[in-house]
C-alpha positions as CSV (number, residue, x, y, z in Angstrom):
1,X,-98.7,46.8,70.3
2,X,-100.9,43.9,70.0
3,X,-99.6,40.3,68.6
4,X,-101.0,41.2,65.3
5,X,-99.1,44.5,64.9
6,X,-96.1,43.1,65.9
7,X,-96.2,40.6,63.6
8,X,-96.8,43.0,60.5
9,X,-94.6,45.5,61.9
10,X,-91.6,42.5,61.4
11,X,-93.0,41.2,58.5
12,X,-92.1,44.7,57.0
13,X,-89.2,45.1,58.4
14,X,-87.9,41.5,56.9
15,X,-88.9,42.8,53.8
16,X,-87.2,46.0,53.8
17,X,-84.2,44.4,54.9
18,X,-84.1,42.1,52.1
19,X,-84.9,44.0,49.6
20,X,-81.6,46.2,50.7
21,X,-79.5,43.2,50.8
22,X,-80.2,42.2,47.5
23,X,-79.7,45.4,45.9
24,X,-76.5,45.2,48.1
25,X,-75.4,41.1,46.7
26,X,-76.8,42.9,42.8
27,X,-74.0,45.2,43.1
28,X,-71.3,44.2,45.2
29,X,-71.4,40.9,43.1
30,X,-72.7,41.2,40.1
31,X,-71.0,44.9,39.5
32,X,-67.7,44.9,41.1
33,X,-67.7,40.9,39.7
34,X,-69.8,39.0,37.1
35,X,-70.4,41.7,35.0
36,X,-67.3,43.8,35.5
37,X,-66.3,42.8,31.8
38,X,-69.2,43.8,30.1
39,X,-69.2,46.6,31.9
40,X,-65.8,47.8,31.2
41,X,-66.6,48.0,27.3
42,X,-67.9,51.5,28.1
43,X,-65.6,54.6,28.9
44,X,-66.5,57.6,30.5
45,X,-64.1,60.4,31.3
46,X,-61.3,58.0,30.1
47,X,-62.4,55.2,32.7
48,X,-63.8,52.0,32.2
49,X,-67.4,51.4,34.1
50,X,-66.7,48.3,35.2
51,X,-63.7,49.5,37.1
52,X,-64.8,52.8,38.2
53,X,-68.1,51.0,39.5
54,X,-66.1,48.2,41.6
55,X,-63.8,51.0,43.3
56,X,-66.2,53.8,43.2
57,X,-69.8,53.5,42.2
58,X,-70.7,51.0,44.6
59,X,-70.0,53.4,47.4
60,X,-72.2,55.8,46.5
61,X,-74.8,53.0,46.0
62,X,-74.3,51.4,49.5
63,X,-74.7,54.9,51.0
64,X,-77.6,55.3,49.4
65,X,-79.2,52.2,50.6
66,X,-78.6,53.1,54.2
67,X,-80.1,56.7,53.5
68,X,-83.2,54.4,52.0
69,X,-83.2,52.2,55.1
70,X,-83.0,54.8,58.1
71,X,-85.9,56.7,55.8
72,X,-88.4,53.1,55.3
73,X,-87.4,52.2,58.9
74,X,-88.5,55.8,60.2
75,X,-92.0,55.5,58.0
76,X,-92.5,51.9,59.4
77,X,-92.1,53.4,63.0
78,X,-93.9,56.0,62.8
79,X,-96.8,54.0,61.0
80,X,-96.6,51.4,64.0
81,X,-96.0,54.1,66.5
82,X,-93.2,52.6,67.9
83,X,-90.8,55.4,66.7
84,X,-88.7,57.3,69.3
């Protein structure tokens, strides 16, 4: 891979990886924290939101951003040719 590849290649890379940590510092914080009381005015199933997303919902969020990253890091690879 030429200079100019590489440097694309990890340009997109950067960005992939922060666009997953800031839909990680969106829900971790603002979620589970700052928004947590505005959150828990709604009930489902008996539960408030807020609470339910701060023990549960942000799981199932953070596994879905490393299904999202191993997929956009195979696609980059693959378009760079540099995947296994």
């Amino acid at each position: 891979m030429d200079k100019t590849h590489h440097d694309d290649y990890w340009k997109k890379n950067i960005s992939i990886i922060l666009r997953v940590l800031v839909v990680w510092a969106v829900v971790s914080y603002g979620a589970g924290i700052l928004f947590v009381d505005i959150l828990d005015n709604i009930v489902i199933l008996g539960f408030p939101v807020g609470f339910w997303f701060a023990n549960q919902g942000a799981i199932y969020v953070f596994i879905g951003l490393i299904v999202y990253y191993i997929r956009a890091m195979n696609k980059l690879d693959a378009e760079y040719n540099v995947d296994e």
